[in-house]
Structure formats: C-alpha cells, structure tokens
C-alpha positions as CSV (number, residue, x, y, z in Angstrom):
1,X,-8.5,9.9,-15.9
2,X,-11.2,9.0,-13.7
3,X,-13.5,12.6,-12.7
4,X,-13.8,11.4,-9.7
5,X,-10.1,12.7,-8.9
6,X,-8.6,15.8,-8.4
7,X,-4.8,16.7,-9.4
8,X,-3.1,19.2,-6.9
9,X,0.3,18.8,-9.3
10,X,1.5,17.6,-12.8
11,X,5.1,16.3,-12.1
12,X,7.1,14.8,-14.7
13,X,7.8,11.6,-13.1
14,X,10.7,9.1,-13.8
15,X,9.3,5.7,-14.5
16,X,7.2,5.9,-11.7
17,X,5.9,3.0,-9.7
18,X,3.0,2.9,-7.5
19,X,2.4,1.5,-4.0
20,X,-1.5,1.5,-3.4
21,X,-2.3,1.0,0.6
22,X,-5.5,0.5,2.5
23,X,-5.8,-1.3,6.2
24,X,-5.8,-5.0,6.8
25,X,-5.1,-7.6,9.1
26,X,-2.0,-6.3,11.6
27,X,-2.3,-3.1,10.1
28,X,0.8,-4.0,8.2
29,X,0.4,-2.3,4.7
30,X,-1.1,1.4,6.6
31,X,2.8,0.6,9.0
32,X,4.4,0.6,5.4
33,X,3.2,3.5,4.1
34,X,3.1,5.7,7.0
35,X,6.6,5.1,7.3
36,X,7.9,5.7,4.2
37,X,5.5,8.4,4.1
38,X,7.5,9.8,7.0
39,X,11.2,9.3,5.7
40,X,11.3,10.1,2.0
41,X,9.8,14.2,1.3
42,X,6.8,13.3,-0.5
43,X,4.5,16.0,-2.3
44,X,1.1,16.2,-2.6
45,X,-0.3,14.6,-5.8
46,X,-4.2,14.1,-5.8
47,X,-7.3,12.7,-4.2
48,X,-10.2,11.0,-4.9
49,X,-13.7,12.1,-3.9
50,X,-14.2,10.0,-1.1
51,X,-18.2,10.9,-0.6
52,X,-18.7,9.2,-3.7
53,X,-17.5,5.7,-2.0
54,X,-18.5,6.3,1.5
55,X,-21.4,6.9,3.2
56,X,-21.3,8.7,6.8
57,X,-22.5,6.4,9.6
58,X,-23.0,9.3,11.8
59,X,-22.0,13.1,12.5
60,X,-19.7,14.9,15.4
61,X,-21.1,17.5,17.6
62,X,-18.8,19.9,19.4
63,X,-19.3,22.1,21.8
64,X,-23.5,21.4,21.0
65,X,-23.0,22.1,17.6
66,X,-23.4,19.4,14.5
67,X,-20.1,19.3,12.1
68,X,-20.2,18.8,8.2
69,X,-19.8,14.9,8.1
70,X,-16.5,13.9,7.5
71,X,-15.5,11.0,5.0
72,X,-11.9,8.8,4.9
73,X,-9.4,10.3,2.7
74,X,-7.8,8.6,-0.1
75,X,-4.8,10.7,-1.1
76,X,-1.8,10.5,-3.4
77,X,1.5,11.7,-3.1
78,X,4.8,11.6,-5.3
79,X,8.8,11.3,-4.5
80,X,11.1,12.0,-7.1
81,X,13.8,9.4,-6.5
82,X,17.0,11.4,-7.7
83,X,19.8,7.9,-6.7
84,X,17.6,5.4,-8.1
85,X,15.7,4.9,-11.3
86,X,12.0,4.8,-10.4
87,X,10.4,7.6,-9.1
88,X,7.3,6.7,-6.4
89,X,4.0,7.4,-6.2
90,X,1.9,6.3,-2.8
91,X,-1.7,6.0,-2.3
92,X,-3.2,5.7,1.1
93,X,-6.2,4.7,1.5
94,X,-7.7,5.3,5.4
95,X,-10.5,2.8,5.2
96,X,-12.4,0.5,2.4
97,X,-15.4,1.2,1.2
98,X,-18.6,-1.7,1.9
99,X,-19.2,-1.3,-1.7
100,X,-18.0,0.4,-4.9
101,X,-14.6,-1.3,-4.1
102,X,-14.0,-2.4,-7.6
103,X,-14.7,0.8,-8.9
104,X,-12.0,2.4,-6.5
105,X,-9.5,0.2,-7.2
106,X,-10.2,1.2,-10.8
107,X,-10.0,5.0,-10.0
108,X,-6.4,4.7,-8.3
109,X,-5.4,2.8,-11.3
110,X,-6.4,5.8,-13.4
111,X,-4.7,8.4,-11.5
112,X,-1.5,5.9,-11.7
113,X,-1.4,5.3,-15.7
114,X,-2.4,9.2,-16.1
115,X,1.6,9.7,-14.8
116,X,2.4,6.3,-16.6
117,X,3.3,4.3,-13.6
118,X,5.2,0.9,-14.7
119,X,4.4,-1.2,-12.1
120,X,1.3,-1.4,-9.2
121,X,2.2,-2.9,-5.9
122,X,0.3,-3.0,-2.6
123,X,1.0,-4.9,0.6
124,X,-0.6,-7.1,2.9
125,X,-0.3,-9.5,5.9
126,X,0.4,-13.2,4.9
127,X,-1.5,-14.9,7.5
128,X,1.2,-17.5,8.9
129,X,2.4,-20.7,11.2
130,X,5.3,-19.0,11.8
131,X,6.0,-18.0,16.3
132,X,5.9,-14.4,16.5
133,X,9.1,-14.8,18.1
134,X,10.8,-15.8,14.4
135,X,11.7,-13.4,12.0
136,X,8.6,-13.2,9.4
137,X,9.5,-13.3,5.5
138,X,8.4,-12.1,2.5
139,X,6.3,-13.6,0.6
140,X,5.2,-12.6,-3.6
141,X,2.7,-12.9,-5.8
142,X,2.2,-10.7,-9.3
143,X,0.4,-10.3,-12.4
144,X,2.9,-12.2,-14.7
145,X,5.3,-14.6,-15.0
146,X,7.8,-12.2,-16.2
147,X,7.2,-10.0,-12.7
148,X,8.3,-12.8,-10.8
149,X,11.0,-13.4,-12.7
150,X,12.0,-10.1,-12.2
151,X,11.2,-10.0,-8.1
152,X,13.3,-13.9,-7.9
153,X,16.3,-11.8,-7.1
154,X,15.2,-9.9,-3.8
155,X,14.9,-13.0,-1.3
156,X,11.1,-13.4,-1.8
157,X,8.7,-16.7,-1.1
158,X,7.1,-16.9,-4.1
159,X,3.1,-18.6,-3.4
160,X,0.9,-20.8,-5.8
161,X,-2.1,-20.7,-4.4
162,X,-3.4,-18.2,-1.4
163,X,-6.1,-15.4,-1.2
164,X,-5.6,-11.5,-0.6
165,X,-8.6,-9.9,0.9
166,X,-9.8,-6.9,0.8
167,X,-8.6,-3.9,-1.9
168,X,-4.9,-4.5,-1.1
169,X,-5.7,-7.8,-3.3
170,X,-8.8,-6.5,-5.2
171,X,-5.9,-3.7,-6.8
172,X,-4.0,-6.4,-8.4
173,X,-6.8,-8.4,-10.2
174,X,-7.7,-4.8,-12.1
175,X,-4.3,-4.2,-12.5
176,X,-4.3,-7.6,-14.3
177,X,-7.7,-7.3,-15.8
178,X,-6.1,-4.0,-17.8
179,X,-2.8,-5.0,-18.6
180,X,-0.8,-3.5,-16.1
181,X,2.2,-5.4,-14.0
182,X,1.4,-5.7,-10.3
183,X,3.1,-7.4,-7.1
184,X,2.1,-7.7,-3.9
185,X,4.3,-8.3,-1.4
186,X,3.1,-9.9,1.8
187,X,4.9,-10.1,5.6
188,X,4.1,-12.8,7.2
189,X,1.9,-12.7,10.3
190,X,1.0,-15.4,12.9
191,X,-2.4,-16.4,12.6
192,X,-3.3,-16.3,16.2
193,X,-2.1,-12.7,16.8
194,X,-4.2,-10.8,13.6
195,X,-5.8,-8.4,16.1
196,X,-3.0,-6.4,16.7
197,X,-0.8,-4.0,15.0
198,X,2.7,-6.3,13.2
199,X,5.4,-3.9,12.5
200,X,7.5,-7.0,12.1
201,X,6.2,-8.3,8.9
202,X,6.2,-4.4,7.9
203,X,9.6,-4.3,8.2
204,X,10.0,-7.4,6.5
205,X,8.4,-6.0,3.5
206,X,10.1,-2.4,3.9
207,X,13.4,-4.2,3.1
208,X,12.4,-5.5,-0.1
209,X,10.7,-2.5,-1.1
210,X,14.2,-0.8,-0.3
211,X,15.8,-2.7,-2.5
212,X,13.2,-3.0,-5.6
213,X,13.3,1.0,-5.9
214,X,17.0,1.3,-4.7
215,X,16.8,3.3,-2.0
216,X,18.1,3.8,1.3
217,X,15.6,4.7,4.6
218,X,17.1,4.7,7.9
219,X,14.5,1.6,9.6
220,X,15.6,2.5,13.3
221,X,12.4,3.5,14.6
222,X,10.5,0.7,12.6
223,X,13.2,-2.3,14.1
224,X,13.0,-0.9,17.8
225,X,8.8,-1.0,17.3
226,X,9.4,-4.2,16.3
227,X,11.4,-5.4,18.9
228,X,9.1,-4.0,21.3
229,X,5.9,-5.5,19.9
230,X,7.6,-9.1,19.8
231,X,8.5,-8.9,23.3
C-alpha cells in the first residue's frame, strides 16, 4: 500500500466495494456521497497525505495571526453492510489536484485492494439534452464486458462512446490499466444548467447504487432537494 496513506483501522471487510468521489459538474458525485455518508454509520478508515498533491494557494489569518496552511482532505471510510453481501468503502475527495492526478487515483486504488475491494465505482454528471423538468436517468460505463453484463439488470443506459473528466473518470482507466473491475455510473444533467448543484441526477444514481449493494436508505430529504431545485 501506497506510504502516502495512513490506516486509522484494519476491519475485516466482506467483499467490499469502493465508491471513489471527487467534485464535478452539478456537484453530483460530492451530493452522492455526502448523503450516503449521512445515512449509513460509516467509520473512519484512512487518508491520504494531501500536502503531497496540493499546494496552498494562500494562508488564513485570524484575529492578526497567520494559521498553518490548510490542504483538502481525502478521507476513507467503511460500512459493514450486515443485510446485503458487499460491505462499502467511500472515498471523498474535497477537490482535485492541478497535477499528480494519476498518481492519486493510483493511491486510492491502493488503499482499496489493501482491504481487497471487488469492484471500483465513482460517479459523475452525464452532461444531457434532456429539460430539467424530466426525470434524468442513469447512464453506465465499466472496465469489462462482463461488468456490464452484470449492471444490464438495474435499468441502466449503457454508452459507447462519451468522455468522463476529471478523476471521477481518471479512477476507472487505472482501475482498468491494473486489472480491477470499475463502473461509473453517471446522472444525467442538462447541459445548459452545469453551474449549479443537481441533486436530481444524484438521486437518480443513489437508486441504482441502492440496488447494486442491496440496501435500503430512506431518500426523503434527497427527493424534496430535488423537487425544490427543479422548480
């Protein structure tokens, strides 16, 4: 496992899955997380050394005096899944780095095959034609043809030919570059309205994740943000 991270715990995990999250367009994969992150009792896992991918653009001063500079935090946490039969593992990322991105993506991947995860996912916004007043879908891609296979069950618009910026796309070509299965899964988002947060194609994807791991999250709060933001 990468140096650059530090373990807080050493669970025994039940083939565990990873979600991997950083921000993009609507905010939509940071929506998913935070959520989930809210509903289901995760523990704390690890984190990587964030100094050694980000450089501080400036310092805070309170009260006349200069604070320690402060870095994004990219944390991991873990949720044993005692009804269904993969427990979860969720990386949040709070920014992307200008550079070294490849090697970060690399770093969470460590972390993830040091508890043998058996699949990678991450999220992203699926920049769309679609009114925001429709209901967005899901759309899929993976690392193999058996993964989508696998994913043809859940309701999902599988796409030939698109491109995932950023490391919420990055994640998925090392996952494929060392032999591990990956999937994103991506909400669908009008292309005119990318500047503002889309809890709608969160939601969208929160379902499918729901039923991938087999689990049950009350989505109130999530379906009444949506509801608002459409209006």
């Amino acid at each position: 496992m990468s140096k650059l991270a530090k373990l807080y715990a050493r669970p025994t995990l039940n083939s565990p899955v990873m979600l991997a999250v950083w921000p993009g367009i609507g905010n939509v994969s940071m929506i998913v997380a935070s959520y989930l992150q809210r509903k289901l009792e995760f523990k704390k896992l690890a984190e990587i050394e964030a100094a050694h991918f980000f450089d501080p653009i400036g310092v805070m001063v309170r009260e006349n005096i200069v604070e320690a500079p402060s870095f994004p935090q990219s944390k991991f946490y873990y949720w044993k899944n005692t009804e269904g039969k993969n427990d979860l593992i969720l990386f949040i990322g709070d920014d992307q780095p200008s550079a070294k991105g490849y090697e970060l993506a690399n770093c969470v991947l460590d972390v993830g095959l040091r508890f043998m995860i058996q699949r990678v996912y991450t999220c992203a916004a699926a920049l769309s034609r679609i009114h925001h007043t429709e209901q967005p879908r899901a759309w899929v891609v993976a690392t193999s043809q058996e993964a989508m296979t696998d994913l043809k069950r859940y309701d999902l618009v599988p796409k030939r030919n698109l491109h995932i910026a950023g490391l919420n796309g990055r994640m998925l070509g090392v996952a494929k570059e060392r032999g591990v299965d990956g999937v994103c899964l991506l909400g669908e988002v009008p292309v005119y309205a990318t500047r503002i947060q889309n809890p709608m194609a969160a939601l969208a994807i929160l379902k499918v994740f729901m039923k991938v791991l087999e689990i049950e999250i009350d989505l109130t709060e999530l379906t009444e943000l949506a509801v608002e933001t459409r209006e």
